[in-house]
N, C-alpha and C positions, 0 to 999 in steps of 0.2 A: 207348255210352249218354251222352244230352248231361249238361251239369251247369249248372244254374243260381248264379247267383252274385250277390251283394248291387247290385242295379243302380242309381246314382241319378245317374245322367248321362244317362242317354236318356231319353228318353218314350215311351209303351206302345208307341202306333204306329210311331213311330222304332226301337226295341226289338225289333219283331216281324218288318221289313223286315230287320234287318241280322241276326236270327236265320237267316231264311227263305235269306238269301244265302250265307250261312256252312252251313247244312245242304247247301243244292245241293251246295257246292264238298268238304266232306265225301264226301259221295255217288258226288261224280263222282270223285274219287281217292285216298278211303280214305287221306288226313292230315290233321289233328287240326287242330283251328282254335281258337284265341281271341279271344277279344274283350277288349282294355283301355279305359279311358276315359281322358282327357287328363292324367290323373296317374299312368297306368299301372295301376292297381287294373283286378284282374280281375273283367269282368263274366258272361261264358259262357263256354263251351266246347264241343266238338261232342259232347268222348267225356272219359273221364276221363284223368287224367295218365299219361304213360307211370311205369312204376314206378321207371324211371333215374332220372327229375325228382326222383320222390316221395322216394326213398332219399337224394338228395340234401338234400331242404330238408328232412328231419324232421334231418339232419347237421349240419347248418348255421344252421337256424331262419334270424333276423334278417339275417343274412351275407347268405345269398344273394341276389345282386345282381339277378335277373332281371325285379323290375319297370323298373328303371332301365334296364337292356336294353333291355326291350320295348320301352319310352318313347322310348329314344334309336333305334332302329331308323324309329319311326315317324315321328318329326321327320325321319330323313333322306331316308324316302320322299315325304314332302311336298314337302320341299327340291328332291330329285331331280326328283318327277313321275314317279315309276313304282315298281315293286315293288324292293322293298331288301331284297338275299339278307346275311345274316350269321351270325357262327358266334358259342355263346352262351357264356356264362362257362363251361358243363359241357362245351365241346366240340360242340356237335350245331349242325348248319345249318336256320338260320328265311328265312322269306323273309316280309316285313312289308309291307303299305299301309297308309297313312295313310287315317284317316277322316274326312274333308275335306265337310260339311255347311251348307254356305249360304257357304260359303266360309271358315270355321272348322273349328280344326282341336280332332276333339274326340275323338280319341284314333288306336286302329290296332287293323287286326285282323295275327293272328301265327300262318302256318302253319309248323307241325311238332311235334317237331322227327322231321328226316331227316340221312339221311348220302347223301353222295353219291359214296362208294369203298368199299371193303373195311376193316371195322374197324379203327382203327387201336389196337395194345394199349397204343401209350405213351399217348394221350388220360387214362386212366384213373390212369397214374403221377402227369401232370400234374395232375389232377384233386385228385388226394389230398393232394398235395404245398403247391397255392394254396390251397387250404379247411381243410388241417391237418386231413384227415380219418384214422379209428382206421386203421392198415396192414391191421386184420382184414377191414377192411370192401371190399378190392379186389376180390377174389372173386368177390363179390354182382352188384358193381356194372360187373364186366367181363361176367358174364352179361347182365345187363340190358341193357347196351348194347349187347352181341352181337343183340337184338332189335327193335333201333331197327331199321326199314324203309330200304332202299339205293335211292336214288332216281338213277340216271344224270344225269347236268349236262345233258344236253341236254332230257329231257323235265321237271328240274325247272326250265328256262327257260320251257315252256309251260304248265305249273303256276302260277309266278308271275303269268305274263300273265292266265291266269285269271283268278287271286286279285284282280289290279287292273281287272278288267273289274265282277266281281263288285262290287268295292268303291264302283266311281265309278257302278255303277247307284244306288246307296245316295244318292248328290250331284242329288237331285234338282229342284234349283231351277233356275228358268231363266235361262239364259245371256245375258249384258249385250248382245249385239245382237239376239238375239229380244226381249229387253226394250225397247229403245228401236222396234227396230218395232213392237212391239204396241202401244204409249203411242202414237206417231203416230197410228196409222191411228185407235183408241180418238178420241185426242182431234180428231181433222178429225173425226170421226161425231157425238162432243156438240157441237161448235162448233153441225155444219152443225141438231143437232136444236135447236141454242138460237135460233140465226138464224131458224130455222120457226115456235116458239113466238114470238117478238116480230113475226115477221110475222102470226100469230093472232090477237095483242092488241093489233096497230096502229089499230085500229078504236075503240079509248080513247084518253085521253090516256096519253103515258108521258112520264115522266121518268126522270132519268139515275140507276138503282140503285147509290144511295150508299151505304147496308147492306151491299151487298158488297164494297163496299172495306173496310169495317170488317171484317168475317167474313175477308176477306184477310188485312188486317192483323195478326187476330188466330192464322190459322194460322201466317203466318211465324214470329212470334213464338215458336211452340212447338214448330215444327219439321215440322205435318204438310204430308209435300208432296203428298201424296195428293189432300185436302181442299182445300191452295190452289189446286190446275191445275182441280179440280171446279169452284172459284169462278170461277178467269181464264179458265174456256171459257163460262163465262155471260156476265160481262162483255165480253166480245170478241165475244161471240152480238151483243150489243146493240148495242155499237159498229159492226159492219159493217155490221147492220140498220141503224141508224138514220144513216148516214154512207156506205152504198153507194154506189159510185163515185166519190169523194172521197177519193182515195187522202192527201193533205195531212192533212186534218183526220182522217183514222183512223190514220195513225203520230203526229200531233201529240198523242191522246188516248193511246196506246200511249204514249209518253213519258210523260207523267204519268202512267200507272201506276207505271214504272219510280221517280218520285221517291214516292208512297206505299209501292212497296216497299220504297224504302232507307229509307227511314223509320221503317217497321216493323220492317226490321232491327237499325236502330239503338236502338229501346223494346227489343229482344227482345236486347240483349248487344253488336253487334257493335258495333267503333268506326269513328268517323268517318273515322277514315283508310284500314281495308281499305274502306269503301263507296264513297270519291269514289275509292278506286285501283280498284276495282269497273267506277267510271262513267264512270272518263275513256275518251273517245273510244267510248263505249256512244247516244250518243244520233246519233252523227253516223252508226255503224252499222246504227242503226232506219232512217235518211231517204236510206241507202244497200240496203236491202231492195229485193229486184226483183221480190216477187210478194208476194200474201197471208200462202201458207204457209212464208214464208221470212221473214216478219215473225214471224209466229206459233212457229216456233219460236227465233225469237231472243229471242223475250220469255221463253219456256219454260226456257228455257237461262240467261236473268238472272235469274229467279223461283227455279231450283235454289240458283244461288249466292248469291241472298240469305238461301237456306233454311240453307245451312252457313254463312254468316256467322251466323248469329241461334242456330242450332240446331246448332255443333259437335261431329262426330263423328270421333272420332279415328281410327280406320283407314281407310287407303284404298282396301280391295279391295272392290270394288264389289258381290260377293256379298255380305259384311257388313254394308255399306252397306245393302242391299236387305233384310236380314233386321229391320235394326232400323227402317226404315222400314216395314213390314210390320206391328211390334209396336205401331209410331208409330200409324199408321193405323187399326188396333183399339181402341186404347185412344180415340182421339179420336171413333170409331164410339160407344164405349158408356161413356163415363164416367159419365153420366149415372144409370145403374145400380150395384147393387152387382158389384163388378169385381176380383178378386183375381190373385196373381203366379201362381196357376196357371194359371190358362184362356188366359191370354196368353200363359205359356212352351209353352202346349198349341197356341196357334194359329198358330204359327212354328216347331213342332217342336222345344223344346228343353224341357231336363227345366228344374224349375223352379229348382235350385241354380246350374245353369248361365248359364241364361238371368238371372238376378240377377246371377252376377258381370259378364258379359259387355255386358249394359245399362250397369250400373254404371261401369265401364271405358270402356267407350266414350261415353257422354252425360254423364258427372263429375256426374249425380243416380242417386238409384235410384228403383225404380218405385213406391215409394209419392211421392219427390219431386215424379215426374212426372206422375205421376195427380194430383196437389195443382193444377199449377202449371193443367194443362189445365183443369180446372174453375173454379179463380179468373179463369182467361181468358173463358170461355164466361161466367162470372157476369155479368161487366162490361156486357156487351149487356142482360144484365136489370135491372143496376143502371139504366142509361140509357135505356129504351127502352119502360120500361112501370112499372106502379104497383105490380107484389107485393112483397110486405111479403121481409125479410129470410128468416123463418123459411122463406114459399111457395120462393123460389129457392136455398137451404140443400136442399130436398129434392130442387127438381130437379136439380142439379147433383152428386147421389148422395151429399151428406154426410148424418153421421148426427143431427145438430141444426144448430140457428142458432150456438151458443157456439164448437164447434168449426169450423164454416163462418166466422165471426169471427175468430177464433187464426189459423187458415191466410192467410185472407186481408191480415193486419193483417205476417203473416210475410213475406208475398210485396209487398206496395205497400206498408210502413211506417205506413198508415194504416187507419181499420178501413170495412168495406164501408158504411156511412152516412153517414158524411164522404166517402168518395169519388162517393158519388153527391151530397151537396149541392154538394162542390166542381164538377163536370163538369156537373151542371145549371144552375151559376148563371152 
């Protein structure tokens, strides 16, 4: 019978996959499964505790070491990269995977426990011996164990394999070079559809869309990179339309992109010396390009690293990378509405405690930080670019008055959003 257990680490749907995994592997060989979360606290289980367990931690209460077990089992299988067979403080053999989720590791699951010989009677000596348990209580507890399941070493080698098959279906984000080819192909598709659009409207006059340099600038700034390659497949639309076969004059406008983005980088945190160490010998690499799309993604590739210079993210496994850029790009999708730490721990699959500490840790803001900083960004273009009154652009920008759209903004540019519009207009 399964057992449910206080769960605030996963999220529903997260929760339900790694149940549904953990019943199969149950099913298929009738040994008990748990689930921990990244501090070892138990979250499920398949069937209820053998009574070995049980006898022991009603013995012991606090003593018993077994979340720290589990925990340290599962950190070794991460380590490793495969299932991690070990024997537990009571003596009984677990075999553990790490539960490994955007590239974070957010706890393990733990089958058993089994034996894999013929009971052994000193186990239970020892047992009583480490825990300073009552001498009455041997008895009990050599029965019970006599009832733990005998799994031979060879078929619990294909058990674990199992169990790690199981687990890494659970890891389901996609893999860093399906990612970068799909971003390719994605981006030569908008390029080639933006190059079509300016050939539509060639039939007006056009001038050179300097708004979106802004609208760049202002992604770097905040770190979406989503948003910025949205903007630099526009501008590059334009640039090739309107500079077609002029290979000169379309890396020379490509350069200057390159110095609005350091630029940006440098409003948005980074310092002047990672950006020109950035740039040396970056422009002489554009005018050494031997085709289109070998400009285009060299721009792409300097556009990232000015996104981590501006928008530092301290790990570098590039599944976590990808997750918080994920939350990145949500949040910059819908700030403009009412937006809370759940819907976004929900839309990157992480429960919402988790996903706070781990934002947090990783970006040195939290997510109310961040949702501040994107909307004072996004303001700025309304402070500059059109006539609503203070109060009208407080609303669009999802705060919940002008006083506190004020506060924040006066937090973030030292100055308050009135002054910075008469500064910049005059």
């Amino acid at each position: 019978m399964a057992t449910d257990m206080e769960n605030r680490s996963f999220a529903d749907e997260e929760f339900a996959l790694i149940r549904r995994n953990m019943d199969i592997f149950y099913r298929a060989t009738d040994v008990n499964v748990l689930l921990v979360d990244e501090l070892g606290n138990s979250c499920y289980q398949t069937r209820e505790q053998e009574m070995y367990c049980c006898r022991i931690n009603e013995l012991t209460g606090e003593r018993t070491p077994c979340n720290s077990a589990h925990l340290y089992a599962g950190k070794q299988s991460q380590e490793l990269g495969e299932a991690y067979i070990f024997f537990c403080p009571a003596g009984l053999v677990h075999f553990t995977v790490a539960l490994t989720i955007g590239g974070v590791f957010r706890g393990a699951i733990v089958a058993g426990p089994i034996q894999m010989d013929t009971p052994d009677p000193y186990v239970i000596e020892n047992v009583v011996k480490v825990f300073h348990l009552p001498v009455g209580e041997k008895q009990f507890l050599q029965s019970k164990y006599a009832e733990i399941p005998v799994i031979p070493p060879d078929r619990t080698r294909y058990i674990s394999e199992l169990l790690y098959i199981l687990a890494k279906d659970i890891a389901y984000e996609e893999r860093d070079l399906f990612r970068k080819q799909r971003d390719f192909y994605q981006g030569q598709r908008i390029l080639n559809e933006n190059i079509q659009a300016h050939k539509e409207a060639a039939a007006g006059k056009q001038t050179y869309p300097i708004h979106l340099e802004k609208q760049l600038e202002e992604k770097i700034r905040i770190g979406d990179a989503v948003g910025a390659r949205a903007i630099l497949n526009e501008l590059l639309g334009y640039i090739f339309f309107k500079h077609q076969g002029n290979q000169q004059t379309v890396t020379s406008m490509i350069v200057e992109l390159v110095v609005v983005m350091s630029r940006a980088a440098v409003d948005g945190g980074a310092s002047y010396e990672e950006v020109f160490r950035l740039n040396g010998g970056a422009y002489e690499a554009a005018f050494r390009a031997e085709s289109t799309e070998a400009l285009c993604n060299w721009l792409v590739e300097q556009l990232d690293r000015f996104i981590r210079l501006a928008f530092p993210i301290k790990t570098r496994n590039t599944e976590q990378i990808n997750v918080i850029m994920k939350a990145v790009a949500y949040i910059n999708e819908n700030y403009h509405r009412e937006l809370n730490l759940e819907e976004v721990a929900s839309h990157v699959n992480l429960s919402p405690s988790y996903f706070s500490r781990f934002f947090g840790k990783e970006t040195g803001m939290n997510f109310a930080q961040y949702l501040n900083l994107v909307r004072v960004e996004a303001s700025k273009r309304h402070l500059l670019e059109g006539e609503a009154s203070l109060s009208e652009i407080a609303v669009r920008m999802g705060f919940s008055d002008q006083s506190y759209y004020s506060k924040v903004f006066k937090k973030f540019e030292k100055i308050s959003p009135g002054k910075y519009r008469k500064m910049h207009q005059a």
